[in-house]
C-alpha positions in Angstrom: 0.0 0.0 0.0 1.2 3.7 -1.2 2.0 6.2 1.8 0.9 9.7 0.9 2.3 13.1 3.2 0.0 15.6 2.9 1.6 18.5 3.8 -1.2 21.1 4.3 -2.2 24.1 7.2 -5.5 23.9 6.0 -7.1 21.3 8.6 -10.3 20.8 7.4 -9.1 20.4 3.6 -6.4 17.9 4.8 -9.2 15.9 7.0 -11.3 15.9 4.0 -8.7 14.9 1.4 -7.1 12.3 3.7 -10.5 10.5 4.3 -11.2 10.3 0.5 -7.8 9.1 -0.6 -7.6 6.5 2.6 -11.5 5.4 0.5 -9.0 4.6 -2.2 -6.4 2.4 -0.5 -3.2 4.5 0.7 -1.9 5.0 3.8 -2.4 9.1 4.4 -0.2 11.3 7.4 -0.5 15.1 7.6 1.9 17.6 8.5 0.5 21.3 9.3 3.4 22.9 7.9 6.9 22.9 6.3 9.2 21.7 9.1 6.9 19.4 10.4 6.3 17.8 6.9 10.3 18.2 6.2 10.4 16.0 9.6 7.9 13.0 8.4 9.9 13.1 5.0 13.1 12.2 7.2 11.8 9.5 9.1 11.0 6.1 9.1 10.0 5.1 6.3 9.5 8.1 3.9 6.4 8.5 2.5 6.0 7.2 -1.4 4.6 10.9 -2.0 4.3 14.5 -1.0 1.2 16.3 -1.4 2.7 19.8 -0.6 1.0 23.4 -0.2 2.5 26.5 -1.5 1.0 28.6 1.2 2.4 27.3 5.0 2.7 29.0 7.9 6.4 28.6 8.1 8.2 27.5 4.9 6.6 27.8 2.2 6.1 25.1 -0.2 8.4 26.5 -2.7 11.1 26.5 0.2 10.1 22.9 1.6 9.9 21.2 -2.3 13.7 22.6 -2.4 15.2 21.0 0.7 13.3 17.8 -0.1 15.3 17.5 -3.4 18.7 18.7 -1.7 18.0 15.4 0.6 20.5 12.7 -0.1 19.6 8.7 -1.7 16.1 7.9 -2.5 14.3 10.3 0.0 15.3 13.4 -2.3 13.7 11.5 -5.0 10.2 11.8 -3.4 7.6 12.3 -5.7 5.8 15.9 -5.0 2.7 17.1 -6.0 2.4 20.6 -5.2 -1.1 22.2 -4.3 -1.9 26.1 -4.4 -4.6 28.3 -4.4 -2.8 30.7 -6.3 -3.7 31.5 -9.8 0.1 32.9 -11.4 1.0 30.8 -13.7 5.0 31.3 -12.8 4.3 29.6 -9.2 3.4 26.7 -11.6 6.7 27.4 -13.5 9.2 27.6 -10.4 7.4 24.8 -8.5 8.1 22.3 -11.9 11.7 23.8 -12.2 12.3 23.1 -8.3 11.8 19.6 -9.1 7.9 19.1 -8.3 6.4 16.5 -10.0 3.4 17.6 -10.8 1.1 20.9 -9.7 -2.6 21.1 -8.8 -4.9 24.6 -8.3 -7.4 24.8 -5.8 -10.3 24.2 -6.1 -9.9 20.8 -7.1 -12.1 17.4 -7.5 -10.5 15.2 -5.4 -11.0 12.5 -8.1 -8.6 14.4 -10.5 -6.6 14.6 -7.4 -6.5 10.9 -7.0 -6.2 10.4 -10.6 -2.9 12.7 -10.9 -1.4 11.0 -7.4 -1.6 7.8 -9.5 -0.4 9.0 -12.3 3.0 9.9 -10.7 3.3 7.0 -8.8 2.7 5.0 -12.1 5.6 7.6 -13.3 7.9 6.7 -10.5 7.8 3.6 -10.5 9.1 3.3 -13.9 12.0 5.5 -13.9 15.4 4.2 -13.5 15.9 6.7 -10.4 12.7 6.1 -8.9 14.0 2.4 -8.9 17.5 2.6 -7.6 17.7 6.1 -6.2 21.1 6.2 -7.6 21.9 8.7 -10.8 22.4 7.0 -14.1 26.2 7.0 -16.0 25.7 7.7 -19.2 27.4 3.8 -20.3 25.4 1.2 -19.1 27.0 -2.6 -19.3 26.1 -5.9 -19.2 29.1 -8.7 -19.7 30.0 -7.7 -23.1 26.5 -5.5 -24.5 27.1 -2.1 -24.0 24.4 0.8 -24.3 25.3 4.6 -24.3 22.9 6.7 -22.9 24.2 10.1 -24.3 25.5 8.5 -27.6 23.3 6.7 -28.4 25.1 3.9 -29.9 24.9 0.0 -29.3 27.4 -2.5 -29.2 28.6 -6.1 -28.4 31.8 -7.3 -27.8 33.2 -3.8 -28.8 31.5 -4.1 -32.2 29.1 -1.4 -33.1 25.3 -2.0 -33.5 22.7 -0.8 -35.7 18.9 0.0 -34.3 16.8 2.7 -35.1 16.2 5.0 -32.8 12.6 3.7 -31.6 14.2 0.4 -31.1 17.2 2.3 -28.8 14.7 3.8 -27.1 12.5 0.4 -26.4 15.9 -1.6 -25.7 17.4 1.3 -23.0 13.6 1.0 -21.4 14.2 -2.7 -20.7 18.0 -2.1 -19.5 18.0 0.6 -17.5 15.0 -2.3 -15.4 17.1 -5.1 -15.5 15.4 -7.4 -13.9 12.0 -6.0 -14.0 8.9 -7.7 -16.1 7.3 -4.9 -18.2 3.8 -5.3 -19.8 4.0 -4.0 -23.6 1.7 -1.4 -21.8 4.5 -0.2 -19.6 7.1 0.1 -22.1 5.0 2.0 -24.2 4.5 4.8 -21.1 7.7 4.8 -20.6 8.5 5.9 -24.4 6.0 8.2 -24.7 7.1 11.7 -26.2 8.3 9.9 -29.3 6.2 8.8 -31.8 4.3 5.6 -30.5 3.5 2.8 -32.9 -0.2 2.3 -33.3 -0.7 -1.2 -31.8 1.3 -2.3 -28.8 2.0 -5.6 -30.7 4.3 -3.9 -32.5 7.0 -4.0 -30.1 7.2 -7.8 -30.6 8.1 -7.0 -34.0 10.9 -4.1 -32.8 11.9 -6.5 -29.9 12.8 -9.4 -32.7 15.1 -7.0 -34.4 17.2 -5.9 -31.1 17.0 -9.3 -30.0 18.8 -10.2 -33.9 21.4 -7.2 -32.8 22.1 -8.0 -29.4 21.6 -11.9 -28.9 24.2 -14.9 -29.8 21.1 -17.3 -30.8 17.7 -15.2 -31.6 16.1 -18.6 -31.3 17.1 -18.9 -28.0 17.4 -15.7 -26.3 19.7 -14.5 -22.4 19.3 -11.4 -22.6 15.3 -10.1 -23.7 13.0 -12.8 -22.6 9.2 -12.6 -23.0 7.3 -13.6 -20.6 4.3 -15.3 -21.6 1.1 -13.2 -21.4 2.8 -10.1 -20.0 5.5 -8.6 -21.4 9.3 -8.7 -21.8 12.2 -8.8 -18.9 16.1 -7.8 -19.8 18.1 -10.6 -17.7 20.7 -9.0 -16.2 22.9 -12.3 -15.8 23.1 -14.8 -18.8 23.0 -18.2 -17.8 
C-alpha cells in the first residue's frame, strides 16, 4: 500500500482529502506545515509521496519542495505534487523547475486529485531513479552489451550495433530495469514523447530486431526474454 504526506495548514481540507484518498487504498499522514512535513519526510520510512501546499505557515512550499530534493539517496527523490490556491502561472513554473512532480490549483475534485497521485506513482515507479535512487552513467554494461545513454550507440563485444532510434529507445527501457517484467503497456509509457506505434503488438516485432542485434542465438534468447502473457524482462545475468 502507497504512503501519501500531505503537507497542508488547512485542517479541514487535509481531514477531508485524507479521508477520501484512505477510501481509495493509501496509507495518508499530515503535516501542518513545512518543518513538520520536512520531519515525516526524514523518518522512518518516507512516504512514497508528498502532497505539498505552496501557502504554510512557516516555509513555504516553494522553500520545503527545495530541501526535499537537496536530501541525499532515495528520500530526495520523493515524488511531490504541489497544491496552491494561487492562480500565477510562474508559481506553476518555479514549482516544476524546483523539481515538483506535478502541480494542482485549488479548487480541485479530489477525483482528479487521485487520478494525478496515481499517475505519478505509475511515473515513479518506472524510472530508473525512482528504482535505484542512484543517478544514471551515461554507459550502461552488461558482460559484453554495451548501451550509451548520451550517444546513443549499441554495441557487443566492442563491435558497433545498428537500431533505429525507436528500437534504442525500447531496448534502454528494458535495460536501464534489469530485472523487472514490463507489460507491452509499460514500455510504451515509458516511451511516450516519441512517436508511439499504433498497436502495442508492434513492439514484438521491434523486440525481434534488437534481440537479432544483441543476442548470440535469436532462437534462444539471455538477454530479452518474453514472458508469456505479460511482457518482456532484460536478464541481467546470462545463464
Amino acid at each position: 500500500m502507497d504512503s501519501l504526506l500531505i503537507i497542508e495548514d488547512d485542517q479541514r481540507l487535509a481531514q477531508m482529502v485524507s479521508d477520501y484518498l484512505r477510501q481509495s487504498g493509501f496509507q495518508v499522514a499530515h503535516a501542518p506545515n513545512g518543518q513538520s512535513g520536512l520531519d515525516r519526510v526524514t523518518g522512518s520510512p518516507p512516504p512514497d509521496l508528498v502532497i505539498l501546499d505552496l501557502m504554510l505557515p512557516d516555509l513555504d512550499g516553494l522553500e520545503v519542495c527545495r530541501r526535499i530534493r537537496a536530501l541525499p539517496g532515495p528520500v530526495g527523490l520523493t515524488p511531490v505534487l504541489m497544491l496552491t490556491a494561487k492562480g500565477d502561472p510562474m508559481d506553476r513554473v518555479v514549482g516544476l523547475e524546483l523539481g515538483a512532480d506535478d502541480y494542482m490549483p485549488k479548487p480541485f475534485e479530489p477525483r482528479e486529485l487521485l487520478a494525478r497521485i496515481r499517475a505519478v506513482l505509475r511515473r515513479h515507479a518506472l524510472s530508473p531513479a525512482g528504482s535505484s535512487g542512484q543517478a544514471q552513467s551515461s554507459v550502461l554494461r552488461f558482460g559484453a552489451l554495451e548501451i550509451d545513454r548520451d550517444g546513443r550507440t549499441l554495441s557487443v563485444g566492442g563491435q558497433p550495433c545498428e537500431l533505429t532510434s525507436y528500437q534504442f529507445d525500447l531496448l534502454l527501457v528494458l535495460a536501464e530495469r534489469a530485472g523487472r517484467v514490463l507489460t507491452r503497456e509499460q514500455i510504451m509509457e515509458a516511451v511516450r514523447g516519441r512517436e508511439l506505434e499504433a498497436f502495442d503488438r508492434s513492439i514484438d516485432v521491434h523486440m525481434g530486431r534488437i534481440r537479432a542485434a544483441i543476442e548470440t542465438d535469436v532462437k534462444a534468447p539471455k538477454r530479452i526474454l518474453t514472458v508469456r502473457g505479460v511482457g518482456y524482462v532484460f536478464a541481467k545475468q546470462q545463464d
